[in-house]
Phi, psi and omega in degrees: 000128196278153165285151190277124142308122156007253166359287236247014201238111216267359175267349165290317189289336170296310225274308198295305188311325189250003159264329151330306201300262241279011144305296190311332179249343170306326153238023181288321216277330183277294200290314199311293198301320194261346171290330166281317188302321190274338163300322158083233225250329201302312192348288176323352194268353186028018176236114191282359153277348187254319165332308214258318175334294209283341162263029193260302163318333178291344184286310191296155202287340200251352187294348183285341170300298170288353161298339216241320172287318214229076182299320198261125194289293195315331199269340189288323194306306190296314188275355148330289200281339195288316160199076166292304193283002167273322166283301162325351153256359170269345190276352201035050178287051227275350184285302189313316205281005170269328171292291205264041152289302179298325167280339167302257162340276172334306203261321200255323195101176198264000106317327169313307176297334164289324143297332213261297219245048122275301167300342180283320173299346183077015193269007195250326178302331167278310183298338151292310193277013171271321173303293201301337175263322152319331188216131162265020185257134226268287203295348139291330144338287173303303177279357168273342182245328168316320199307294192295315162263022181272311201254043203292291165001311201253353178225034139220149192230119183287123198238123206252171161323293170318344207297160150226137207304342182258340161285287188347290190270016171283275184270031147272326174278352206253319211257291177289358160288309189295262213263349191047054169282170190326322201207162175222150211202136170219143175228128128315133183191120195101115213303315187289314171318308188294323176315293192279311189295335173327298215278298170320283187294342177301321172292329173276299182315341162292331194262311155307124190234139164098039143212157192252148206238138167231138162229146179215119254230101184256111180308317175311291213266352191062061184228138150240166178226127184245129167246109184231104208246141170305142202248335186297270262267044160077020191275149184263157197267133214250000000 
């Protein structure tokens, strides 16, 4: 009886096949596994060009301040991506930076999404160095810029056209009554915005007393930034 060839034998050739498949996916399973481990915490934004934007931001000269400021690993990440979306909007990339707005929201929740774009706005970046030239104590530092990204919601405020001025600056007065925190934050973008924040903060400072006001004023884009900082926490009076 002649022997049946290897080749010609369809249960080796079968055997041979399914040992191929789970080699073949035992290292699609690999590579998978090591393309996330070198993506690290990112790993979740899954688009490897949106990926690499945002580690990239680790590159800029200032980031060691928020290493340095910013302990809890989730919030540097989110401000990491705050700013990915300041570059993406400057690149005018507007389908990604609508995507990773959504990814963003998905993984952190609508603070999260308050950091990023407290930082995509540039208000978080004036307001650390408005702290770093006021106070040299490390640790008041640190709970002066966490306070504010834990909670963006209850101490910073966008101040749109439309605003109206007297709720607005009702709990904004409401908010340093309740808790005194360290800092209230306002941002503007527009000549009619800039009008009603003029008009806010101007209302807060009659009603507030033991806080100090900095506006600091960008004529090009019309964007402003308002600080209304606790004057006890080593702040100097302007």
């Amino acid at each position: 009886m002649l022997g049946v060839a290897p080749s010609d034998d369809p249960i080796a050739s079968t055997a041979k096949g399914v040992t191929q498949g789970i080699i073949e996916h035992a290292e699609d399973k690999i590579k998978e596994f090591v393309k996330k481990l070198r993506q690290g915490e990112l790993a979740f934004i899954e688009d490897e060009e949106t990926i690499e934007r945002v580690t990239s931001q680790k590159q800029k000269p200032g980031w060691k301040i928020y290493q340095n400021y910013i302990k809890d690993k989730q919030l540097r990440v989110q401000v990491q991506m705050g700013f990915c979306l300041k570059d993406l909007e400057t690149t005018n990339s507007i389908e990604k930076l609508k995507k990773l707005r959504g990814i963003i929201y998905k993984k952190y929740g609508p603070n999260g999404l308050n950091v990023a774009e407290l930082t995509q706005r540039g208000l978080l970046e004036r307001y650390v160095l408005l702290l770093l030239g006021k106070n040299d104590d490390d640790a008041s530092l640190r709970a002066g810029i966490e306070e504010i990204l834990r909670d963006v919601s209850r101490y910073v405020f966008f101040i749109k056209a439309e605003e109206d001025i007297v709720k607005t600056g009702g709990i904004i007065v409401a908010r340093i009554n309740g808790s005194a925190p360290r800092a209230i934050l306002l941002l503007s973008r527009g000549k009619d915005a800039e009008k009603k924040a003029d008009e806010i903060v101007g209302n807060i400072q009659i009603n507030t007393n033991g806080y100090s006001l900095e506006i600091q004023k960008e004529l090009d884009t019309c964007q402003n930034h308002y600080f209304l900082l606790r004057k006890d926490i080593q702040f100097d009076t302007f």
